[in-house]
C-alpha positions as CSV (number, residue, x, y, z in Angstrom):
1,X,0.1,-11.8,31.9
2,X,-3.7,-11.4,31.6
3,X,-4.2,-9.9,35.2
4,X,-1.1,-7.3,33.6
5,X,-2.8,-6.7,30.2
6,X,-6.6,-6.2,32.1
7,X,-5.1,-3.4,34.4
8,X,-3.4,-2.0,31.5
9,X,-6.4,-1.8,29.4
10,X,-8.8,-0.7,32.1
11,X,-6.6,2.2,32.9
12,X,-5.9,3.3,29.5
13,X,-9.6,3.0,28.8
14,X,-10.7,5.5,31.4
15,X,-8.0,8.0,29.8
16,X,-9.3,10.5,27.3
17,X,-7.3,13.6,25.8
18,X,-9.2,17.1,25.7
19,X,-8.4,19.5,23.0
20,X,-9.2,23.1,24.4
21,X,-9.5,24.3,21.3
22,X,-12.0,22.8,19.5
23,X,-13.5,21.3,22.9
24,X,-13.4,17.9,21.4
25,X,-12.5,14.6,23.8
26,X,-11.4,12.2,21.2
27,X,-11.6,8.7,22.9
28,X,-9.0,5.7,22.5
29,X,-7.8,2.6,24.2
30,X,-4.7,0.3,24.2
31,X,-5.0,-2.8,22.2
32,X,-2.0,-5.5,22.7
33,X,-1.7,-7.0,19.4
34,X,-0.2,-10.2,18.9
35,X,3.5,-11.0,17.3
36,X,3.9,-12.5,14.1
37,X,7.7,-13.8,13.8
38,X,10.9,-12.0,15.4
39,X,14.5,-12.0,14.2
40,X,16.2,-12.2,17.1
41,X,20.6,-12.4,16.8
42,X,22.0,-16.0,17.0
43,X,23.8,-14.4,20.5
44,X,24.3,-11.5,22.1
45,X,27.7,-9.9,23.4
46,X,27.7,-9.2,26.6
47,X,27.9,-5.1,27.3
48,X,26.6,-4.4,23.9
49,X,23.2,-3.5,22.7
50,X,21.7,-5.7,20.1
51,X,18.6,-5.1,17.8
52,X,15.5,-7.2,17.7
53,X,12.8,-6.6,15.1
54,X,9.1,-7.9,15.3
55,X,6.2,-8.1,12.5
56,X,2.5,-8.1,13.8
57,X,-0.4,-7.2,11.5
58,X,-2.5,-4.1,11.6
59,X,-5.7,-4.9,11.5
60,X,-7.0,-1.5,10.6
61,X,-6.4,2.1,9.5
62,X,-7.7,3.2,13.8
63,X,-4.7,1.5,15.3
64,X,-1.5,3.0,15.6
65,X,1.8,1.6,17.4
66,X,1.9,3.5,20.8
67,X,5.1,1.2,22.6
68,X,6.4,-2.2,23.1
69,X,5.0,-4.2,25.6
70,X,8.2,-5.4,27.9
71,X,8.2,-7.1,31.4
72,X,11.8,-8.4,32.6
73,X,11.6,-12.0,34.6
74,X,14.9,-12.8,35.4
75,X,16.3,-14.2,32.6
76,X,12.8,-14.0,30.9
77,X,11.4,-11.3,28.7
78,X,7.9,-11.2,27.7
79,X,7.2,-8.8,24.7
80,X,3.8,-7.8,22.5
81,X,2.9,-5.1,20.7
82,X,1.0,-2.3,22.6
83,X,-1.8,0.0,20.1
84,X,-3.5,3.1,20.3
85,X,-7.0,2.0,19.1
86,X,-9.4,5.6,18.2
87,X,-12.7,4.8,19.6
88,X,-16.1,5.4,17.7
89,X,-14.3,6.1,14.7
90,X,-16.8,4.5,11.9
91,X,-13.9,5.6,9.4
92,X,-11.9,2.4,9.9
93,X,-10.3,0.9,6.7
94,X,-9.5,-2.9,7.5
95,X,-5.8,-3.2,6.9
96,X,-4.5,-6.6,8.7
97,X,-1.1,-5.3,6.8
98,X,2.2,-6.1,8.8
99,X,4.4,-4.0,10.3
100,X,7.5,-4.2,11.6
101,X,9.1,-2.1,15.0
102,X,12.7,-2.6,16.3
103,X,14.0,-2.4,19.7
104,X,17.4,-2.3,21.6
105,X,18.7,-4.3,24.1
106,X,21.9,-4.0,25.9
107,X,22.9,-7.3,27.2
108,X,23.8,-7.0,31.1
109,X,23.3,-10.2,32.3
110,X,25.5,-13.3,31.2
111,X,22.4,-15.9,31.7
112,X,20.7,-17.2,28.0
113,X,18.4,-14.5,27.5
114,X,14.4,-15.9,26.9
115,X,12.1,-13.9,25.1
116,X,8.4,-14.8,24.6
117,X,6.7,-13.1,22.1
118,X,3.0,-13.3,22.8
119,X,0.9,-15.1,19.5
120,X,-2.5,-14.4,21.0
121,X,-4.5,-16.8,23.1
122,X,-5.5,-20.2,22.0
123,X,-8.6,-21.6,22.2
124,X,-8.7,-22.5,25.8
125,X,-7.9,-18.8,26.4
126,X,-4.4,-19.9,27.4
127,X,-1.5,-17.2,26.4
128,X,0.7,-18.4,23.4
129,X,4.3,-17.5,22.9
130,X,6.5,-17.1,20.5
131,X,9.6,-18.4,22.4
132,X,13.8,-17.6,21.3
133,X,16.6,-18.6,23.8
134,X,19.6,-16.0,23.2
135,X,23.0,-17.2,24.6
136,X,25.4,-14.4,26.1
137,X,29.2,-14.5,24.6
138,X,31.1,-13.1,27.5
């Protein structure tokens, strides 16, 4: 995950929107933020879309949600939060308040579903997961 999350972040970084208007380039980056808890359904039924829901913290008033970060392994699903951070902005309020964002998933496979939220690295600089096996009802 950290060769994915490096690519993403250097290609992101090198991004920059121009406003003709005012001839201003505001800078940003994508941050992935960690995953607090999710609430994930005791099992899913297969052919209908279920709803997960995931907390993280903010840290601070420059980061906004942009997307869920989502790679499919099989019967593995590997998910973070991905954040648009504004760059140089020295008007940052610390906020580390938590916020919650939902997706859908429509369950196509009939294999236990195994989603690993990522927690962060520990202090080896190993990735950390959150992890939730889903069983499919057929």
């Amino acid at each position: 995950m950290k060769k994915v999350l490096t690519l993403l972040l250097s290609l992101v970084a090198l991004s920059c929107s121009l406003d003709d208007e005012n001839n201003v380039i505001e800078n940003y980056h994508v941050e992935i933020l960690p995953i607090e808890s999710a609430i994930v359904p005791e099992s899913f039924n297969y052919g209908e879309e279920h709803e997960i829901t995931v907390t993280y913290l903010r840290p601070n008033s420059c980061h906004a949600f942009n997307d869920f970060y989502y790679v499919k392994d099989n019967n593995e699903r590997t998910v973070a939060i991905m954040s648009t951070v504004l760059d140089n902005n020295q008007n940052c309020l610390e906020l580390n308040d938590e916020q919650q964002r939902t997706f859908t998933l429509e369950a196509t496979q009939t294999e236990n579903y195994v989603f690993k939220f990522w927690q962060g690295e520990d202090d080896s600089g190993n990735d950390t997961y959150l992890i939730i096996e889903v069983p499919v009802n057929q």
